[in-house]
N, C-alpha and C positions, 0 to 999 in steps of 0.2 A: 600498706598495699598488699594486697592478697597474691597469691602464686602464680595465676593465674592470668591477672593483667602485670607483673612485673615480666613474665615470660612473651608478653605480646610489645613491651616497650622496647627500644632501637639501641645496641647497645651502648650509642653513643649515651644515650640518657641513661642507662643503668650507671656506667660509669660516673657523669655527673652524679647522681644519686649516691654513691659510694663513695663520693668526696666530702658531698655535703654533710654525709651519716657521719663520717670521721669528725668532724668538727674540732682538728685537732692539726699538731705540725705534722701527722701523717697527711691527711689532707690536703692541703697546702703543698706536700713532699709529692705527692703523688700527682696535681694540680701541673705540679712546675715541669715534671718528668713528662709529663703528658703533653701538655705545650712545645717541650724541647722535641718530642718522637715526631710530630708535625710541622715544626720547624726541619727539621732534619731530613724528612721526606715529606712533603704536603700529598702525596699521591697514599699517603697509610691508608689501613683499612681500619676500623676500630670492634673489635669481638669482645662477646661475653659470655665468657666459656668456664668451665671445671665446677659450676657453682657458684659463680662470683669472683671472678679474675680475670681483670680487663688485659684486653689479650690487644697486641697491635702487629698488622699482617702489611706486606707484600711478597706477594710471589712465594708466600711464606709466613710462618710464624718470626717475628722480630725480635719479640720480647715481651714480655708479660711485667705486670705492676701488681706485686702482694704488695697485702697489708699485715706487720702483724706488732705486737707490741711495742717493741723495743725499735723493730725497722721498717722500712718500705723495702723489697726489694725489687731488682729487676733483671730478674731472667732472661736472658738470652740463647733462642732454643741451640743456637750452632756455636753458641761461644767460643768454646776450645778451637775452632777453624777462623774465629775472625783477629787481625790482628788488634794488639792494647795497646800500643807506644805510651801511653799515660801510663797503665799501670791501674787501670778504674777495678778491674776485676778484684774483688777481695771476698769472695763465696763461691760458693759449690766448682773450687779447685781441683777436687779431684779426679772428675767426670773427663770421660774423653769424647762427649758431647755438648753438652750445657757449662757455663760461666754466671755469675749472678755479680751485682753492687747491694750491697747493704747500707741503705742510708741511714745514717744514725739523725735523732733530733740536734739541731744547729749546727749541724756538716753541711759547709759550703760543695757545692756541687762545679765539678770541674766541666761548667756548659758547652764549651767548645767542643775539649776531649769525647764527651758522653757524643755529642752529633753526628762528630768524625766517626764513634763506632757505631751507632748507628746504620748511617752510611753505609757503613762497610757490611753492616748485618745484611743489609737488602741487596748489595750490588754480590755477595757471597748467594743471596736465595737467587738473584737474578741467574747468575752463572751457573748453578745448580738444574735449575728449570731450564739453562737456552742446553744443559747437556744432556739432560733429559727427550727434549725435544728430537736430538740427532738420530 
């Protein structure tokens, strides 16, 4: 696909596109993660941004889906503000904005935990935006 028509297609298909490219347990990691972000909120928006990083919005950036070797990750732009009662967060710790999950190949995914933050990613952008508003 030339540059050209991949910049005209919706980011929902870049992203299918980027699973299918994977053709690997990244794939499939990223597949599942993505499924869970719209289980957790059906009202997401789905971006494709930085060059190729599906990006998933409300009211806000939520969290973003790399790819790269060894992991999938998934960024969350306000992390450090939402809470973890699981304890999912295991990347970019040190930031006093962003939190990340590093999926490793055949790490069971704590589906519930991951939704619940989710959740909270969007009802943190909601409450951000309604204070905004004032």
């Amino acid at each position: 696909m030339d540059q050209a028509s991949s910049e005209t297609e919706s980011p929902s298909r870049q992203i299918d596109k980027r699973i299918a490219d994977l053709a690997d347990w990244r794939g499939g990691t990223l597949a599942r993660l993505r499924a869970l972000v719209k289980e957790a909120d059906p009202e997401v928006v789905e971006e494709w941004k930085w060059r190729g990083v599906p990006v998933w919005e409300h009211d806000g950036i939520i969290c973003t889906g790399e790819t790269y070797k060894a992991v999938v990750k998934m960024t969350f732009a306000k992390g450090a503000s939402v809470e973890d009662p699981a304890g999912l967060f295991n990347s970019s710790l040190e930031g006093n904005t962003r939190r990340a999950i590093d999926f490793r190949e055949g790490e069971a995914i704590n589906e519930e935990a991951l939704k619940a933050l989710i959740r909270a990613a969007v009802a943190l952008n909601q409450s951000s935006r309604a204070g905004k508003k004032k």
